[in-house]
C-alpha positions in Angstrom: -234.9 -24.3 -31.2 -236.3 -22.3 -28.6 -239.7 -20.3 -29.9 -239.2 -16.7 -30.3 -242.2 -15.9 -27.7 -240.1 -17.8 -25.2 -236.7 -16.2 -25.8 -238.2 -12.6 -25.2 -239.7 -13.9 -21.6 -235.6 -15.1 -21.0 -233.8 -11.4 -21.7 -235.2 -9.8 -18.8 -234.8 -12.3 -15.9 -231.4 -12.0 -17.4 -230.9 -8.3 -17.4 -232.6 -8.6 -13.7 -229.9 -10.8 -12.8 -226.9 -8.6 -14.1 -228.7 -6.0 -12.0 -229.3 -7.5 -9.0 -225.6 -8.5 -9.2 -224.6 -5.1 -9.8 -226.2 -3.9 -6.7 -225.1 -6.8 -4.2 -222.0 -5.8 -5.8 -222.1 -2.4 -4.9 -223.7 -3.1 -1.4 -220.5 -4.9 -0.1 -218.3 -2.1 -1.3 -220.5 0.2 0.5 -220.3 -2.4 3.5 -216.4 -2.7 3.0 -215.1 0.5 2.1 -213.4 1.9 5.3 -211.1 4.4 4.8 -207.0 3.7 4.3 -204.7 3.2 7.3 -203.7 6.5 8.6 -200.7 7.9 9.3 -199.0 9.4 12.4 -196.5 11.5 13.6 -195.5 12.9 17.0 -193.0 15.4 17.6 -191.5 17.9 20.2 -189.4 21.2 19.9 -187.6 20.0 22.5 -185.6 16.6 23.4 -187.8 16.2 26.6 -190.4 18.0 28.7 -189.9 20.7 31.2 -191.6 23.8 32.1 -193.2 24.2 28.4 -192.7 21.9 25.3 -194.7 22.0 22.4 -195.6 18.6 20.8 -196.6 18.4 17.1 -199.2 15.5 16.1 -199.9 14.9 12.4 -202.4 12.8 11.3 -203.1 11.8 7.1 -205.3 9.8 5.5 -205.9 10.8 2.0 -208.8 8.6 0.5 -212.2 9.2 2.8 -210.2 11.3 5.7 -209.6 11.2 9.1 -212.8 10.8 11.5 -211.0 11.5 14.8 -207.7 12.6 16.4 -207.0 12.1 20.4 -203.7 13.4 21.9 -203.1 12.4 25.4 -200.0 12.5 27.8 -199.5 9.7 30.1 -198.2 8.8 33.3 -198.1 5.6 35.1 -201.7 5.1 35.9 -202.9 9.0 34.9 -203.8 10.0 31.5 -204.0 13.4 30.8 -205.9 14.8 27.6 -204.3 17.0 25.6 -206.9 17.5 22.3 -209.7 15.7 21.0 -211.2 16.9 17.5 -213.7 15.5 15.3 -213.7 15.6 11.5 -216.8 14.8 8.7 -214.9 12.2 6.4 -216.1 11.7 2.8 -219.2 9.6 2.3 -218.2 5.8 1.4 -220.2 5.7 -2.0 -218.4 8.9 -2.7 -214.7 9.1 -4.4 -214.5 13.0 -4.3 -215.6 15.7 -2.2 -214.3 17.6 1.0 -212.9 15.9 3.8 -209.9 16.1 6.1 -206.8 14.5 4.5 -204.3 15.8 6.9 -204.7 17.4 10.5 -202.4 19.0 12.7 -202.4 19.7 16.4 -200.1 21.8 18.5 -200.1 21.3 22.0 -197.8 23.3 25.1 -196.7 20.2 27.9 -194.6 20.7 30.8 -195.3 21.9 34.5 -196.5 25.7 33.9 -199.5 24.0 31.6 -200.1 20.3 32.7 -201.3 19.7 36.0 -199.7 16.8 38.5 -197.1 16.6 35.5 -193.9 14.6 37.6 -190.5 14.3 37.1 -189.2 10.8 35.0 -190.7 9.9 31.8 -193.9 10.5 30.0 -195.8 8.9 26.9 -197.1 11.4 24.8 -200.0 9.0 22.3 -201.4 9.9 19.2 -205.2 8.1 18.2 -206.5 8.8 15.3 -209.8 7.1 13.9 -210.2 6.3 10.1 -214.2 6.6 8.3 -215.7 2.9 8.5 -219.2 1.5 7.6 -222.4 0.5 8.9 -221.0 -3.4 8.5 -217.1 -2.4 9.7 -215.8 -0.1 12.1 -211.7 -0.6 11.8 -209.8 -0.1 15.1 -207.8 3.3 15.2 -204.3 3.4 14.8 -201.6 5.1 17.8 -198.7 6.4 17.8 -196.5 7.1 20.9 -193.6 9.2 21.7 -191.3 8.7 24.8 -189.9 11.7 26.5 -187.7 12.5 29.4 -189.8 14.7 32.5 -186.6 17.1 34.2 -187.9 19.8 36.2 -185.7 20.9 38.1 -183.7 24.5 37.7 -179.9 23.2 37.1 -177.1 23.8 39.4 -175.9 26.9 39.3 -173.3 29.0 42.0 -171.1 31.9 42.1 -167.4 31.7 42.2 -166.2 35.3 42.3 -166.9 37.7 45.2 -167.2 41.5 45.2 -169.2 42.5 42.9 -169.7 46.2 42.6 -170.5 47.7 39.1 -171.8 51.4 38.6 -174.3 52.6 36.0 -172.6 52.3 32.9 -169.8 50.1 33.9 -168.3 47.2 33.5 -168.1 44.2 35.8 -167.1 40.0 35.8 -169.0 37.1 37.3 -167.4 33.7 37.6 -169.7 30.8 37.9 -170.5 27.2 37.7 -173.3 24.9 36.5 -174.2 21.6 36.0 -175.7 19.1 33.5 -177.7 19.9 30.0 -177.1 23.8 30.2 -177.3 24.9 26.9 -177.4 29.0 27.9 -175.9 30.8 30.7 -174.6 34.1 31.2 -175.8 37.6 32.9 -179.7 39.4 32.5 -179.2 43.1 33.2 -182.7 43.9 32.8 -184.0 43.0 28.9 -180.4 42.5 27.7 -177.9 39.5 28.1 -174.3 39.1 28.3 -173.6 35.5 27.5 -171.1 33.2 29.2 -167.8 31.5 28.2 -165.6 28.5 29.6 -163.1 29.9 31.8 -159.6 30.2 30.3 -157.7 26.7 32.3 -161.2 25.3 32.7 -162.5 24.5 36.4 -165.8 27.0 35.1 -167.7 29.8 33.0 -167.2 33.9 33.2 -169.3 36.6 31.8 -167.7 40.3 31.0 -171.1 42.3 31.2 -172.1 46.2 31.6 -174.7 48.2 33.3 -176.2 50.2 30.4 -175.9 53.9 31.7 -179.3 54.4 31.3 -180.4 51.0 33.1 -184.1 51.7 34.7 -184.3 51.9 38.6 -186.5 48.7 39.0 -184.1 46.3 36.9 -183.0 43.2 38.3 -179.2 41.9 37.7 -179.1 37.9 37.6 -176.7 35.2 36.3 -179.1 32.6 34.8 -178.8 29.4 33.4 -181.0 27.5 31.5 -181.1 23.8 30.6 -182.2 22.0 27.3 -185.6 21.4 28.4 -186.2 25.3 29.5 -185.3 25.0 33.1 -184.3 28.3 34.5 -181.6 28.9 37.5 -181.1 32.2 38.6 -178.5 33.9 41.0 -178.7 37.5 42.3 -175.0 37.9 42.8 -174.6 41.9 42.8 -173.3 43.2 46.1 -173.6 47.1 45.6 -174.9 48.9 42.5 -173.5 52.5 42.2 -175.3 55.1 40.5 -174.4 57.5 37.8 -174.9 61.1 38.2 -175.3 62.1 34.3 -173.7 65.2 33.2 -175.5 67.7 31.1 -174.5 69.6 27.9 -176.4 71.8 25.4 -175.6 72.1 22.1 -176.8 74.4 19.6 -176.8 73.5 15.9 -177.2 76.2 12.8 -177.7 75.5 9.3 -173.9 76.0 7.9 -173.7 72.9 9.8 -176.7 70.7 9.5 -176.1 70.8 5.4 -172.3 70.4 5.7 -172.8 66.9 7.8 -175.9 66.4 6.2 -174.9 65.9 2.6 -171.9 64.0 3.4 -173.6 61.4 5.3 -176.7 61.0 3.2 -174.1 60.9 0.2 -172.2 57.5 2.0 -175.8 56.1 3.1 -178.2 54.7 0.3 -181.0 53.8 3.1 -181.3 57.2 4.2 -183.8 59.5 2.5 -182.9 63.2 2.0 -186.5 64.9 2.8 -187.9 67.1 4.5 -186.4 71.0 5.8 -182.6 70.9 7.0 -183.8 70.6 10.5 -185.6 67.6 10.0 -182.8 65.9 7.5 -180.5 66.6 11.1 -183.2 65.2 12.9 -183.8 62.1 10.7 -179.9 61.7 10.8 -179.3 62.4 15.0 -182.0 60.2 16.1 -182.7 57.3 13.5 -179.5 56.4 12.1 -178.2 57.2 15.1 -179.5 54.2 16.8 -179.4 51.8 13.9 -175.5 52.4 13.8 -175.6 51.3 16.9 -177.5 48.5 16.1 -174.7 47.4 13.7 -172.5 47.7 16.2 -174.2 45.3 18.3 -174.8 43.1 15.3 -170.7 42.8 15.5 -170.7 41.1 18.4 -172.0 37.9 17.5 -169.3 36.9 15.9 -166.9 38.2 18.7 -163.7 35.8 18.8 -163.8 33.7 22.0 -160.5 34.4 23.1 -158.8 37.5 25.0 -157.4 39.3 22.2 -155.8 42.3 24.7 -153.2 42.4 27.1 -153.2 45.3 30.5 -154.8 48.3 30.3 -156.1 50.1 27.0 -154.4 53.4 26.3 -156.1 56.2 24.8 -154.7 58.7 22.1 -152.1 60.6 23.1 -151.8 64.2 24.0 -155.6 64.3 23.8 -157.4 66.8 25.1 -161.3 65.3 26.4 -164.0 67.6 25.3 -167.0 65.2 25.9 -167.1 62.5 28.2 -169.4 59.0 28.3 -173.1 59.2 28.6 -173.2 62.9 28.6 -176.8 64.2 28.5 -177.4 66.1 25.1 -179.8 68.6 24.2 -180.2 70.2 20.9 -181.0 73.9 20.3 -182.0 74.6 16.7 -182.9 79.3 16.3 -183.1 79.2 20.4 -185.8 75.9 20.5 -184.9 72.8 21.6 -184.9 70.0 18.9 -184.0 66.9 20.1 -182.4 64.8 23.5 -179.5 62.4 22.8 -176.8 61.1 24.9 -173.0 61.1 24.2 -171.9 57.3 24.4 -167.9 57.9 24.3 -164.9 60.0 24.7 -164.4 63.1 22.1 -160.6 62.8 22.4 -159.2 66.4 20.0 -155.7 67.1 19.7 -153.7 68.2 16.1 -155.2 67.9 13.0 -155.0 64.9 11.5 -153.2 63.7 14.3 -152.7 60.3 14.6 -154.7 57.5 15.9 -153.2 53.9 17.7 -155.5 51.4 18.5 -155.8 51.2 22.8 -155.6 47.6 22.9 -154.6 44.4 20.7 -157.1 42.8 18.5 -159.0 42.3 15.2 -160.3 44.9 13.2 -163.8 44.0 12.1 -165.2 47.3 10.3 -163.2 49.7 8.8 -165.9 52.2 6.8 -168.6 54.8 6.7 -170.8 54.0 9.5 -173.3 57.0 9.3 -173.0 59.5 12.7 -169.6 58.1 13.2 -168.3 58.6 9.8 -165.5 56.7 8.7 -164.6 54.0 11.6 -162.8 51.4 12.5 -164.0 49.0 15.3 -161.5 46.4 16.9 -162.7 42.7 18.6 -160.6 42.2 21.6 -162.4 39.0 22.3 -165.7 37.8 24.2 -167.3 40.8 23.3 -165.6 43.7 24.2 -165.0 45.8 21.4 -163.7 49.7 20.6 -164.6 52.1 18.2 -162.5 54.8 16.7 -164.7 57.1 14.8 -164.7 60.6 12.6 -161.2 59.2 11.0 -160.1 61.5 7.8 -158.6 58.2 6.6 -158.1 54.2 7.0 -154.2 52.9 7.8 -155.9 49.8 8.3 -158.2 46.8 6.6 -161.0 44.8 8.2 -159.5 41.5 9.2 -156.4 42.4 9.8 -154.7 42.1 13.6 -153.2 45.4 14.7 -151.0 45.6 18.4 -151.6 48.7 20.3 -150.4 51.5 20.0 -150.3 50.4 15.7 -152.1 53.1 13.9 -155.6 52.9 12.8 -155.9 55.8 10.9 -156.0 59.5 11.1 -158.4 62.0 12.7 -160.8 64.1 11.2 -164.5 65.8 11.1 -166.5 62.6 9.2 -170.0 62.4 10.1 -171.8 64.2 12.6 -168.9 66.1 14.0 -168.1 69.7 14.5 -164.7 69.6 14.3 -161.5 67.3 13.9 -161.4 64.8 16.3 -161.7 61.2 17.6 -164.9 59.6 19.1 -163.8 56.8 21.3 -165.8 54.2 22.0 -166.1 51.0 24.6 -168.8 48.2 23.9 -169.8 45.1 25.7 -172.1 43.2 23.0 -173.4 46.3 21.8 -173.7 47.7 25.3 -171.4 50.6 25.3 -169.2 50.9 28.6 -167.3 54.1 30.3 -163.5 53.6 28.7 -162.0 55.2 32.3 -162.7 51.3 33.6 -160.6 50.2 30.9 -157.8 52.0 30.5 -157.2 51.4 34.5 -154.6 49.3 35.3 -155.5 48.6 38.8 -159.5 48.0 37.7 -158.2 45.6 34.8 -156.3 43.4 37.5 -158.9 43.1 40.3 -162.3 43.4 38.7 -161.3 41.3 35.8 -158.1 39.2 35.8 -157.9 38.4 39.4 -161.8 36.9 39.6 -160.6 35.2 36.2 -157.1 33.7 38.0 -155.1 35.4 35.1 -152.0 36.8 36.3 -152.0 40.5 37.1 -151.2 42.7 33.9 -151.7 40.0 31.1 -155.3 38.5 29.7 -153.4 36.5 27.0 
């Protein structure tokens, strides 16, 4: 038995041995803790590098964080850098606290951003460094991502000849391109007019217009653009003609402001009544006036890709024209003028009630209240060309259905902001409207459009 003086010396050298384990212990975890293996990811927005592409790198690394992240492009022998950041990851004796468990970087690539960038293929390489030790530093982990380098503008060349649209007009381009184009069509200044394959194939056409109103310094191109953002353009226009707008006045009194007023604010939930009569006309003339024509616009998305007419349109019969396209407005309201607005149709007035055939075959693809038009009915004659029959006293027909001209629409009348009975007829080219005169001429149908097309003369079916 060992003497109890000697078994008290023992316990200590004992508990300094548990310790002194305990700390070696915790001395190689400090020495061995690195962080976990990140992960990568590399992506583009598009499915190879041209003018501009913008790659995506994602990093994680959820227990002690990311130290580092490199992004670089390379080619052949060149390396370009593309971002380089530096994070504080979480102390190694520490199991909570801040540090950077995920990181993102967003980089533009492609010849308007990277310099001596050259056509063929490019590595794009995410590096990203994990937290080590004063015993360990672990090697970082990379990531790569091969992409295609095109850029070059893709083939692109006129077909048709004789091209001469005027202001608010309509005109046809026939074209061709080559490989990867994923949008072509017409830029008349901010808006576009897209393209379609050619009815018998052997290329693409656009129908476009020349908005009435188009500014003196706009360009006119046909453009195509590849997958990887690689622009072609064509000026292809040989003669612009101007419009000479036509002026009207128009004086508005009270009797009338309410009478439109409360019917149309009645049949549109979004549109507030405030304000003195003159400013409810106001609201009503300017606002809604252009967001109906937004929905008008909006229409032609889903414009059939097919011709849906056949010859010239016709227009109502026995009517007389009291306003023409694009005639300049201005308002008087007690002798001061109120407000500027132009006139994008034919007012076509004949009987009362009289009525109203649609001018060319089609779809109908709205047939209700529509604000300054009243009750409407718009038809899709394909590939965005569309009419509008507007101020109807009454519907003969139903959205979707396909009417044949000359089939009644519906009946006139004095629905939304009109004066009087009549019919507002309209021509649009995705949303753009167009002077009807082109369109109901026989002679303009066959050589501005079915002749650069190779449709025989009279017929676009």
């Amino acid at each position: 038995m060992i003497p109890p003086s000697d078994s008290r010396r023992v316990r200590p050298k004992r508990a300094l041995k548990i310790v002194a384990t305990a700390l070696v212990a915790a001395l190689a975890l400090i020495s061995l803790r690195v962080g976990g293996k990140p992960e990568a990811e590399l992506s583009a927005d598009l499915p190879g590098i041209g003018p501009r592409t913008v790659v995506t790198a994602l990093g994680r690394e959820p227990d002690r964080g990311l130290r580092r992240m490199t992004l670089e492009l390379l080619q052949g022998e060149r390396v370009t850098p593309l971002a380089d950041r530096e994070f504080e990851p979480r102390p190694v004796w520490s199991f909570w606290g801040e540090s950077t468990a995920e990181a993102q970087i967003a980089v533009p690539v492609g010849s308007t951003v990277t310099e001596g960038l050259v056509a063929g293929e490019a590595t794009l390489r995410l590096t990203l460094w994990r937290a080590g030790t004063w015993l360990r530093t672990p090697d970082p982990v990379t990531h790569e991502l091969l992409l295609p380098v095109r850029l070059t503008p893709p083939r692109l060349s006129v077909l048709s000849s004789q091209h001469y649209p005027r202001q608010g007009g309509s005109e046809t381009v026939v074209y061709r391109f080559g490989e990867h184009v994923v949008r072509h069509g017409v830029e008349v200044g901010e808006r576009f007019f897209p393209g379609y394959p050619l009815p018998g194939g052997g290329g693409s056409f656009t129908l476009f217009a020349v908005p009435y109103d188009l500014a003196s310094d706009a360009t006119i191109r046909l453009v195509a653009v590849d997958d990887l953002g690689n622009r072609a353009e064509r000026a292809f226009v040989d003669l612009l003609r101007p419009r000479e707008p036509r002026h009207d006045m128009i004086n508005v009194g009270d009797r009338f402001i309410e009478r439109v007023a409360l019917q149309i604010e009645s049949q549109t939930p979004e549109l507030t009544a405030t304000g003195s009569l003159v400013e409810r006309y106001l609201a009503i003339n300017s606002g809604l006036r252009a967001s109906n024509r937004k929905q008008i616009a909006d229409l032609a998305r889903d414009s059939a890709q097919e011709f849906l007419w056949q010859g010239a349109f016709t227009p109502m019969p026995n009517g007389q024209v009291m306003a023409r396209f694009a005639d300049r407005r201005t308002y008087f309201y007690e002798g001061r003028e109120v407000d500027r607005q132009d006139h994008l149709g034919f007012d076509l007035a004949s009987v009362k009630r009289a009525k109203v055939p649609a001018a060319n075959s089609g779809i109908v693809v709205m047939t209700r209240f529509l604000g300054i038009y009243g009750n409407v009915v718009v038809i899709d004659h394909g590939y965005g060309l569309m009419s509008l029959y507007g101020h109807l006293s009454s519907f003969e027909v139903a959205t979707g259905d396909r009417v044949a001209r000359g089939q009644t629409l519906g009946r006139t009348g004095q629905t939304g902001l009109a004066g009087g009975d009549h019919l507002h007829f309209a021509v649009f080219l995705h949303g753009v409207a167009t002077d009807p005169v082109e369109w109901l001429d026989q002679d303009w149908i066959d050589n501005r459009v079915l002749a650069k097309l190779g449709i025989a003369t009279g017929s676009a079916s």
